[in-house]
C-alpha positions in Angstrom: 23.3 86.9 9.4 26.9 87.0 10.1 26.7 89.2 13.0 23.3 87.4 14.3 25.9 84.3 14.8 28.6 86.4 16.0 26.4 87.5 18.5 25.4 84.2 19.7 28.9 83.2 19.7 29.9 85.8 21.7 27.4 85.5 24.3 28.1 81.4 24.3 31.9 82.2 24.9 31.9 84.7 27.5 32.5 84.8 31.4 29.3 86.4 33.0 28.4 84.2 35.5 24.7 85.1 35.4 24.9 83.3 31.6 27.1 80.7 32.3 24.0 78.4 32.6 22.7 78.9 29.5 25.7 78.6 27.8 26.0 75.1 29.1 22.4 74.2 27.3 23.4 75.9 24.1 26.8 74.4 23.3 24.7 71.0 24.5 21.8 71.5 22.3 24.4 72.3 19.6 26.7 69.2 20.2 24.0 67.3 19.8 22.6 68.8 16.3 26.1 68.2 14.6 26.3 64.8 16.4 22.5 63.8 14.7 24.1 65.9 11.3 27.1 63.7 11.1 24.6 60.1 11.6 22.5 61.5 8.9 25.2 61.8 7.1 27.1 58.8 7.6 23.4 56.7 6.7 22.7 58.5 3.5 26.3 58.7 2.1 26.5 56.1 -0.8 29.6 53.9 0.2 32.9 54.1 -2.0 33.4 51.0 -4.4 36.8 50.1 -3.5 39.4 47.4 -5.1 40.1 44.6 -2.8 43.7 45.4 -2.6 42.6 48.8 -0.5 40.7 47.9 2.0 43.4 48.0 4.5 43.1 51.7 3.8 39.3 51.8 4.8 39.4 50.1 8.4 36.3 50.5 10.5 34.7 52.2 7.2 31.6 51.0 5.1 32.4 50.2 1.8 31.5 48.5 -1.3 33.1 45.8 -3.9 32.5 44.2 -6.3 34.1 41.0 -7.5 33.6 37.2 -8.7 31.5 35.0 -6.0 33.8 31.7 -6.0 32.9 30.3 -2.4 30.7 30.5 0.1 29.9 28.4 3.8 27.0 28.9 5.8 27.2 28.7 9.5 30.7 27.6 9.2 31.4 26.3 12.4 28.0 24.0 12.8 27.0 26.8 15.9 23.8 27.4 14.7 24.6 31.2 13.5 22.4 33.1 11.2 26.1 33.4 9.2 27.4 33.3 5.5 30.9 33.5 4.8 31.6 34.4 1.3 34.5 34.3 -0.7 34.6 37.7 -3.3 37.8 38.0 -5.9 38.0 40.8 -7.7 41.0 40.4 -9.8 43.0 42.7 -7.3 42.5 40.4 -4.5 40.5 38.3 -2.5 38.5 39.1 0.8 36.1 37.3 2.9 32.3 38.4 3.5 31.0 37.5 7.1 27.4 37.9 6.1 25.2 38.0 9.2 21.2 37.4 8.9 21.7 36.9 4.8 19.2 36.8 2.2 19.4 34.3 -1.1 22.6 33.0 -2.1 23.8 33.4 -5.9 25.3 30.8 -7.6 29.1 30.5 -7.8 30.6 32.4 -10.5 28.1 35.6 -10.2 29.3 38.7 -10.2 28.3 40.1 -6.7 28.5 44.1 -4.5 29.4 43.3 -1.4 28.7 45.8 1.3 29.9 45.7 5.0 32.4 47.4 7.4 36.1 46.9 7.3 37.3 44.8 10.7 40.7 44.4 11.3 42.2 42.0 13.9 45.1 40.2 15.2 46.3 40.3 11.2 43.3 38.9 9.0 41.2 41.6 7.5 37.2 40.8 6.4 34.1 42.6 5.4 31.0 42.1 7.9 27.7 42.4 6.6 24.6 42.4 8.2 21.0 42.1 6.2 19.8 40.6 3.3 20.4 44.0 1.1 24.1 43.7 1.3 24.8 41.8 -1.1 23.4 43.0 -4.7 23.5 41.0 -8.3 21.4 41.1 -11.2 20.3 38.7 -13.9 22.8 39.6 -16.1 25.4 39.2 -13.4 24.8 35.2 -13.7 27.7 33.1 -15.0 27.4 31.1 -18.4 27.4 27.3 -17.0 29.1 24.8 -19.8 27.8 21.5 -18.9 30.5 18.9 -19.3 31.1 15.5 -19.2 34.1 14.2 -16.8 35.9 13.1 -20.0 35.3 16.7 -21.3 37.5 17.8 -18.6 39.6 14.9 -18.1 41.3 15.2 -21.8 41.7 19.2 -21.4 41.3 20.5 -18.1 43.4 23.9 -18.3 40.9 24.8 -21.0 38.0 25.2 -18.3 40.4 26.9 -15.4 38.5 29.2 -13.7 35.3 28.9 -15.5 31.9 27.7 -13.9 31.3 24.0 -15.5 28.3 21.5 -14.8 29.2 17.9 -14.7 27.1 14.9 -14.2 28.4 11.5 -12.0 28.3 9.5 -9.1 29.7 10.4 -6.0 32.0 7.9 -4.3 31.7 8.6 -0.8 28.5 9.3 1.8 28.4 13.1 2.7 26.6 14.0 6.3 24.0 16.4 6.2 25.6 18.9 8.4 29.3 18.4 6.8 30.7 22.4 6.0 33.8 21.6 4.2 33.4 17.8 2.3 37.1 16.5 0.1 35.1 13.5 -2.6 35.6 12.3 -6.1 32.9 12.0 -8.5 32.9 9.0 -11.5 31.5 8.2 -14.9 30.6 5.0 -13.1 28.4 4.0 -9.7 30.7 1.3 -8.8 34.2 3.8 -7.9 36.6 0.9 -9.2 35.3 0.9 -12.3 35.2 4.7 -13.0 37.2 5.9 -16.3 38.0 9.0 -14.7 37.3 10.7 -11.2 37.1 14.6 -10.4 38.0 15.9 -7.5 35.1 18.2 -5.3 35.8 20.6 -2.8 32.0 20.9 -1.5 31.4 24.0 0.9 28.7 24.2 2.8 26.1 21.9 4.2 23.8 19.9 2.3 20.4 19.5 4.8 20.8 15.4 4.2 22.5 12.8 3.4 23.8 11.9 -0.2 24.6 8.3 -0.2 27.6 6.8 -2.0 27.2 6.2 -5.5 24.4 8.3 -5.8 23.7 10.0 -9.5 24.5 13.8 -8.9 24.5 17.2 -10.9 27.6 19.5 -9.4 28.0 23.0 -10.8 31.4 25.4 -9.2 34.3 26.3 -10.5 37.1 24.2 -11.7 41.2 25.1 -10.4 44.2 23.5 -10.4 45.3 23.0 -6.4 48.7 23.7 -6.1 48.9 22.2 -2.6 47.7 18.9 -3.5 49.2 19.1 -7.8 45.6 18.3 -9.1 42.6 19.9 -10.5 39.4 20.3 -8.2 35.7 21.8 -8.7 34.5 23.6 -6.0 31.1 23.3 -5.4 28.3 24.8 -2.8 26.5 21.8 -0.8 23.1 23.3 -1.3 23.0 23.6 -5.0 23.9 19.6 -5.3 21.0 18.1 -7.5 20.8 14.0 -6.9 18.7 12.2 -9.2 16.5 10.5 -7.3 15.5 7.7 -9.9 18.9 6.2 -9.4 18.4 3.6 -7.0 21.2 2.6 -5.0 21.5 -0.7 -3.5 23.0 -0.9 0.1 26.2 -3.1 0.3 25.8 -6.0 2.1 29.1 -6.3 5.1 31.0 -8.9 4.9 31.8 -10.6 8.7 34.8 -11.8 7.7 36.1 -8.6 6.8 35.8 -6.0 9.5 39.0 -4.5 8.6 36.9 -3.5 5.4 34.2 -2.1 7.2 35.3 1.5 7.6 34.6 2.0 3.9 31.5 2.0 3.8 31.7 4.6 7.1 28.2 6.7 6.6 26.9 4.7 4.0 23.3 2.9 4.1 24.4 -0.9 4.5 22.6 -4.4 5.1 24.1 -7.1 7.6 22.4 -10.4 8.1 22.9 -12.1 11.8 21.6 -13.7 14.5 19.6 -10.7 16.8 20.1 -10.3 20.1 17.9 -7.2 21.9 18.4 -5.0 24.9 17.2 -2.4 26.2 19.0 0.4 24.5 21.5 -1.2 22.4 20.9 -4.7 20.1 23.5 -6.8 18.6 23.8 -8.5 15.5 26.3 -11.6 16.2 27.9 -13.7 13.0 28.7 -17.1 12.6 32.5 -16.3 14.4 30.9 -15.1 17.4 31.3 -11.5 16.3 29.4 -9.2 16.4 28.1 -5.5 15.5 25.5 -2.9 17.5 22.8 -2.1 16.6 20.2 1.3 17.3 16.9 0.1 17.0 14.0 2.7 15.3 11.0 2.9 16.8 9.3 0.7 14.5 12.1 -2.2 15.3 11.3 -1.9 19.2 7.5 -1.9 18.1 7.4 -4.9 15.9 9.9 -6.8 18.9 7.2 -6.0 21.7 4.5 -7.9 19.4 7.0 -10.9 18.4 10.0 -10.9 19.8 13.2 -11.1 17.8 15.4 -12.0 20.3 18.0 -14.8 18.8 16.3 -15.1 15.5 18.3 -14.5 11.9 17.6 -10.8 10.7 19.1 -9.2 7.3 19.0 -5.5 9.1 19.2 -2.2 7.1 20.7 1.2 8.8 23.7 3.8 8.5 27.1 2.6 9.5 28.6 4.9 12.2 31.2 5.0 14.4 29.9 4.7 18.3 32.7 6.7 20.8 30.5 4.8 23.7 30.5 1.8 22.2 34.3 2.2 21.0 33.3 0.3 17.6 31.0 0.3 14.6 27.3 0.6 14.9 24.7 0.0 12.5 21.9 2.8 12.9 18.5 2.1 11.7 16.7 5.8 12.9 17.0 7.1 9.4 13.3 7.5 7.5 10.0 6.2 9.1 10.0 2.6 7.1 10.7 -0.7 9.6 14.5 -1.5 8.5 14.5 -5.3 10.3 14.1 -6.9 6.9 12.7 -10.6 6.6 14.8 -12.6 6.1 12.6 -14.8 3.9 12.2 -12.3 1.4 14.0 -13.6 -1.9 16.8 -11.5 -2.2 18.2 -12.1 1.4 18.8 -15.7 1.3 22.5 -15.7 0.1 23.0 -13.2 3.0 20.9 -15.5 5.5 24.1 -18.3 4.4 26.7 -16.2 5.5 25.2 -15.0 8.6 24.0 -18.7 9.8 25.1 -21.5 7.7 24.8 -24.0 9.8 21.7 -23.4 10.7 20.7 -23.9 6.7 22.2 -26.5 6.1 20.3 -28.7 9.5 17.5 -28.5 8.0 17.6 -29.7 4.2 14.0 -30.2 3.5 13.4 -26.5 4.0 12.8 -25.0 0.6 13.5 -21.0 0.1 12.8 -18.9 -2.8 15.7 -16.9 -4.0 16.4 -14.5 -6.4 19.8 -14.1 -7.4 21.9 -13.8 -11.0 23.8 -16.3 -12.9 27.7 -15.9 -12.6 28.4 -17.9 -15.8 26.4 -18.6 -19.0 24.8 -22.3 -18.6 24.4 -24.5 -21.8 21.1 -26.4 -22.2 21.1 -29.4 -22.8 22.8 -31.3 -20.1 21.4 -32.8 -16.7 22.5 -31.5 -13.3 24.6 -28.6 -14.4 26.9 -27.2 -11.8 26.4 -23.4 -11.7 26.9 -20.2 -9.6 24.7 -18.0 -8.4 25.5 -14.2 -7.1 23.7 -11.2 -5.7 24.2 -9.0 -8.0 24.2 -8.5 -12.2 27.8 -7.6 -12.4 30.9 -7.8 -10.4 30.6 -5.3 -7.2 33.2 -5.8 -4.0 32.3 -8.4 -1.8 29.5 -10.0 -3.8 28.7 -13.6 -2.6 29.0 -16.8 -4.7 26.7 -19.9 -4.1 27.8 -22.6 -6.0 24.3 -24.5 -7.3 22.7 -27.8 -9.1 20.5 -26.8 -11.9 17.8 -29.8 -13.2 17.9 -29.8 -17.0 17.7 -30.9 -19.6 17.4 -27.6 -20.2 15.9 -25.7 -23.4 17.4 -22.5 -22.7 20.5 -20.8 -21.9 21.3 -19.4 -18.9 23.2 -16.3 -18.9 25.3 -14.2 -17.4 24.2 -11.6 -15.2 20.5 -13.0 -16.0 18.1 -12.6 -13.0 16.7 -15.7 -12.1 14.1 -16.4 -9.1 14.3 -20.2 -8.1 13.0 -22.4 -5.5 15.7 -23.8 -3.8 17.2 -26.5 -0.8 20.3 -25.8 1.2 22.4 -29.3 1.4 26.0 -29.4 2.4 28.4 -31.0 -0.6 31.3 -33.5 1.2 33.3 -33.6 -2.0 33.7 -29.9 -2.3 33.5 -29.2 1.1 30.7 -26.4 0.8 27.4 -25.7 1.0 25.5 -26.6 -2.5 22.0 -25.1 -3.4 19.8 -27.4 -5.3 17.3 -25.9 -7.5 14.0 -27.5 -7.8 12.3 -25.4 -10.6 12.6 -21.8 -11.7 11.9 -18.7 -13.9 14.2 -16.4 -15.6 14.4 -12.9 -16.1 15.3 -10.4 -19.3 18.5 -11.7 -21.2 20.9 -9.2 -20.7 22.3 -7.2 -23.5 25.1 -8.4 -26.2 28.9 -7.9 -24.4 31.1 -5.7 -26.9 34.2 -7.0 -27.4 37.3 -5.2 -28.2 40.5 -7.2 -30.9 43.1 -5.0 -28.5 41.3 -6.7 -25.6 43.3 -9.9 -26.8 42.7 -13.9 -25.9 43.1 -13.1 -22.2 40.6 -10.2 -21.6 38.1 -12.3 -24.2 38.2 -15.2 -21.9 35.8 -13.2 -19.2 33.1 -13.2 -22.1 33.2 -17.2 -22.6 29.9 -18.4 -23.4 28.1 -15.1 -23.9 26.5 -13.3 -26.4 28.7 -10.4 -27.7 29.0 -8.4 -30.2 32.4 -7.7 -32.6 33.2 -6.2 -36.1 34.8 -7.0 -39.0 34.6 -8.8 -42.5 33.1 -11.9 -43.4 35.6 -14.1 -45.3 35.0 -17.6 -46.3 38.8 -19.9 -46.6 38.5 -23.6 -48.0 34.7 -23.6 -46.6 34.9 -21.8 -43.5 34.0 -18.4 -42.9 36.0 -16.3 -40.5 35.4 -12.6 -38.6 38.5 -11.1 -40.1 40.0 -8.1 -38.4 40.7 -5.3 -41.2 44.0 -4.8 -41.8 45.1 -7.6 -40.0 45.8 -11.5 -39.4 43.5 -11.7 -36.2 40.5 -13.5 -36.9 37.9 -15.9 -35.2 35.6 -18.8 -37.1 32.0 -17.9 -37.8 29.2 -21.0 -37.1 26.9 -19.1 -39.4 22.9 -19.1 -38.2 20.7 -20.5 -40.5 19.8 -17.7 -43.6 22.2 -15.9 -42.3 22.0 -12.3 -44.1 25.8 -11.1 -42.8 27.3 -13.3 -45.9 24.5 -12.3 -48.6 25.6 -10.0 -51.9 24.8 -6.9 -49.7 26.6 -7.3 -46.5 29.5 -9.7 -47.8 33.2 -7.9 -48.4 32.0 -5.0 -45.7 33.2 -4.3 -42.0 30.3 -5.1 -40.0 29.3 -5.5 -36.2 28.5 -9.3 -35.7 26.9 -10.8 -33.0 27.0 -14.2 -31.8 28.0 -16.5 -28.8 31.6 -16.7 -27.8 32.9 -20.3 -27.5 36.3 -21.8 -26.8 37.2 -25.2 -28.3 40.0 -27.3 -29.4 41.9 -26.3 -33.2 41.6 -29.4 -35.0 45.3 -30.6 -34.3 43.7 -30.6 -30.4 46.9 -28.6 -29.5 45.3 -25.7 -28.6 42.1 -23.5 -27.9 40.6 -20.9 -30.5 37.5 -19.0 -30.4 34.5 -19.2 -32.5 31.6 -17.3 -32.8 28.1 -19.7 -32.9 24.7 -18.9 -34.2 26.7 -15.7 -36.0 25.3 -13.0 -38.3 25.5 -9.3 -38.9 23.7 -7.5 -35.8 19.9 -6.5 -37.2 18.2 -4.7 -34.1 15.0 -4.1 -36.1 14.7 -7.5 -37.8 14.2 -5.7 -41.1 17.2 -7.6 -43.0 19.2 -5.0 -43.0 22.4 -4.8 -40.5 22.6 -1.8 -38.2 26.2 -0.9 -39.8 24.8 -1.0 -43.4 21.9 1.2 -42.5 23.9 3.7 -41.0 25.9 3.4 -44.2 22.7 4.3 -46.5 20.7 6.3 -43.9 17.9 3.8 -42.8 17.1 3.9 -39.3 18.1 0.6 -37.5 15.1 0.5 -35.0 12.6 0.4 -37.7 11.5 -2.0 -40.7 10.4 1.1 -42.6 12.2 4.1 -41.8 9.9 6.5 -44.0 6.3 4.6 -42.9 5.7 4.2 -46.7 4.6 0.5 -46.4 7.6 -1.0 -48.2 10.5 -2.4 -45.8 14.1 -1.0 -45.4 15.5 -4.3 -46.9 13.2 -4.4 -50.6 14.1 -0.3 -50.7 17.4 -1.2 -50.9 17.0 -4.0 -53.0 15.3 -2.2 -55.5 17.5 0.3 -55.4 20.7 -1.9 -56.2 18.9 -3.8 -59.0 
């Protein structure tokens, strides 16, 4: 064999130019097997598993590693590319994947093979990818999620650094659908002021559609501690956000008088109210000032114009709040879903907007009537004729909620009370001694009485003052001095006079010289010297949810439920088993 190649060698190699010829097709015919050799080669060779810290080593080679998934972005730059860039730490370092044409993405935290060639250039060193094989993870490769509340982390967050962490909130800002690389806070609360405590995300990647502000959201990433910025920040993928959609969100209403305001709610879904005037592209939405807003009509908006025009009449419009480079100022866009979003501004829940947007024009005609709904501001006592009251447009406190003061006809057999819905028939009249306009009600209906406030002794006198004339709830022990009982604070001298209910069961053998949760309505009146104010505590007795006799803090003392007369369904009542059973 040797000398067969020897041979053939020899011939290939030597000068006869009658051969020379056929050399030429041989030594091509032979560069080209050891060319198709080395391919072959090169395709079926297993790449090596590297550490990060060596790729420099392996430039322009095809290599594996393997490593933590802690980020990833697709199509980066918004270009449209079929791209992934993924973020892979293996302990020894950290490298980016440029993951052309990619298959499914894990979720952050997996443990991932990358596979790609090594690129170089001008300093920055990545692995580029191409296919959905080249990247590999098994089911045993997920991470262990530990869901969390905020408060979870809040109180220890170095205890969760670098682990993968579901937490459940609201999300204070509006994210765009096509946003890559989002900086927002999520709350424990849907109104942002009022949130106990507020983590930081770092969403990667775009969602597909909008999230609106204060939306209820489930966010699952890793939690670090930025040195750059000296806080601690979960970074999330856009994608694998989960809203729940049975939160509903209402929009916020803008407030003409405060433009300067406006940019807050930039993306979000708003509502203005205003006098309409169309064109042919653009609309406008003017206040009572003279200013005014644009507006992008939908389809449906131009439709509904073209049967009945809405040129110069009132509108409460509905639409995304954007900034307009052509129109060098804010625009309210209505092409978002298929629904008509010029709202009617007879429907009940406008009106109060309808006043700021057009007061004038209310108030000119004061036999109109209008049916509103709207929620008391402060608890109304029955009793008493033409009560002044206020109504608002929402149950609670929100920014820029509007106040209407009101005449209610009474006398009244019922309370009105806070935060209650109440639909009303109502005329607008203007009130000279106050200056303002004045809704008087005609007749009405209330809503659901809303639940018992809790109040807090450290909230003190000042903070109680907010709950005047509601129904709260408070512990502590029933004492009775010179024939008055008082809620006594244990361990303490703070203490508020009890107006017992009739039969009440809070000062009976089996709830008397016991800390329990009262509930009652919180009044303010003159000590009997008339030199000050104290707080009392009407129609009092021990909180009983289930009406069984019982109070909810004694049957979680003996292991009754407090939602149910008879806890066991054996025909006798919570209250004579325990009566019985103290006998």
């Amino acid at each position: 064999m040797a000398d067969a190649v020897k041979g053939l060698m020899d011939r290939i190699t030597n000068d006869d130019p009658e051969t020379r010829g056929q050399q030429l097709w041989v030594m091509f015919a032979l560069a080209m097997f050891l060319v198709a050799t080395l391919n072959w080669y090169a395709y079926v060779r297993e790449p090596e598993v590297i550490e990060i810290r060596q790729l420099l080593e392996y430039k322009n080679e095809v290599v594996k590693v393997e490593g933590t998934l802690i980020s990833w972005v697709e199509d980066p730059y918004a270009s449209g590319d079929d791209r992934v860039d993924a973020i892979i730490d293996d302990g020894t370092g950290v490298v980016e994947s440029r993951w052309y044409r990619p298959g499914e993405m894990p979720p952050i935290g997996t443990t991932v093979t990358v596979m790609g060639d090594v690129i170089e250039y001008d300093g920055r060193i990545w692995i580029q990818s191409l296919g959905a094989g080249a990247m590999e993870w098994t089911s045993a490769d997920l991470p262990e999620v530990e869901r969390l509340a905020i408060a979870d982390v809040a109180q220890n967050p170095a205890a969760y650094d670098g682990k993968v962490i579901s937490l459940t909130g609201f999300i204070g800002e509006a994210i765009a659908p096509d946003s890559t690389f989002t900086s927002a806070y999520l709350g424990d609360h849907p109104n942002y002021g009022n949130s106990e405590h507020q983590m930081h995300l770092i969403i990667r990647s775009a969602i597909g559609d909008w999230i609106e502000a204060s939306s209820k959201i489930e966010v699952t990433g890793t939690l670090n501690y930025q040195t750059r910025d000296l806080r601690w920040s979960l970074q999330v993928q856009g994608p694998e956000i989960l809203v729940d959609r049975n939160h509903l969100i209402s929009p916020p209403q803008l407030d003409w008088n405060a433009e300067a305001t406006w940019s807050y709610q930039s993306g979000q879904t708003v509502t203005m109210t205003g006098t309409l005037a169309n064109g042919s592209e653009i609309w406008r939405l003017y206040g009572p000032s003279g200013t005014s807003i644009c507006l992008l009509p939908s389809d449906a908006d131009r439709a509904r114009d073209e049967a009945t025009s809405v040129h110069n009449t009132v509108e409460t419009v509905e639409g995304r709040l954007l900034w307009s480079e052509s129109e060098n100022g804010w625009c309210i866009d209505a092409n978002e879903g298929g629904s008509p979003t010029l709202i009617n501004p007879e429907t009940p829940i406008r009106l109060l907007a309808m006043l700021s947007a057009d007061p004038v024009g209310m108030v000119a005609d004061p036999e109109a009537t209008y049916t509103l709904s709207a929620y008391v501001k402060y608890a109304v006592e029955p009793g008493v004729e033409n009560e002044e009251a206020y109504f608002v447009d929402a149950a609670a406190y929100t920014p820029g909620w509007t106040t209407v003061a009101v005449s209610v006809p009474g006398p009244r057999t019922a309370w009105l009370e806070t935060g209650q819905n109440i639909i009303a028939n109502v005329s607008v009249s203007w009130d000279d001694e106050d200056m303002r306009i004045r809704l008087v009600v005609h007749d009405y209906t209330l809503g659901t009485v809303p639940s018992s406030r809790t109040l807090l002794w450290d909230d003190g006198a000042t903070q109680w003052s907010y709950a005047r004339d509601q129904n709260v709830l408070l512990n502590g022990k029933a004492i009775e001095t010179d024939g008055q009982w008082h809620l006594v604070r244990e361990g303490s001298n703070d203490s508020v006079v009890l107006n017992l209910q009739s039969q009440a069961i809070g000062v009976d053998e089996y709830h008397l010289d016991q800390s329990m949760t009262w509930s009652g309505r919180l009044r303010q009146v003159q000590s009997d010297d008339g030199m000050s104010l104290v707080y009392t505590l009407d129609q009092a007795d021990v909180l009983d949810s289930d009406g069984d006799g019982l109070g909810d803090t004694l049957e979680d003392q003996i292991g009754t439920s407090s939602t149910s007369e008879d806890s066991n369904d054996d025909g006798v009542s919570d209250r004579e088993e325990h009566v019985n059973n103290q006998s």
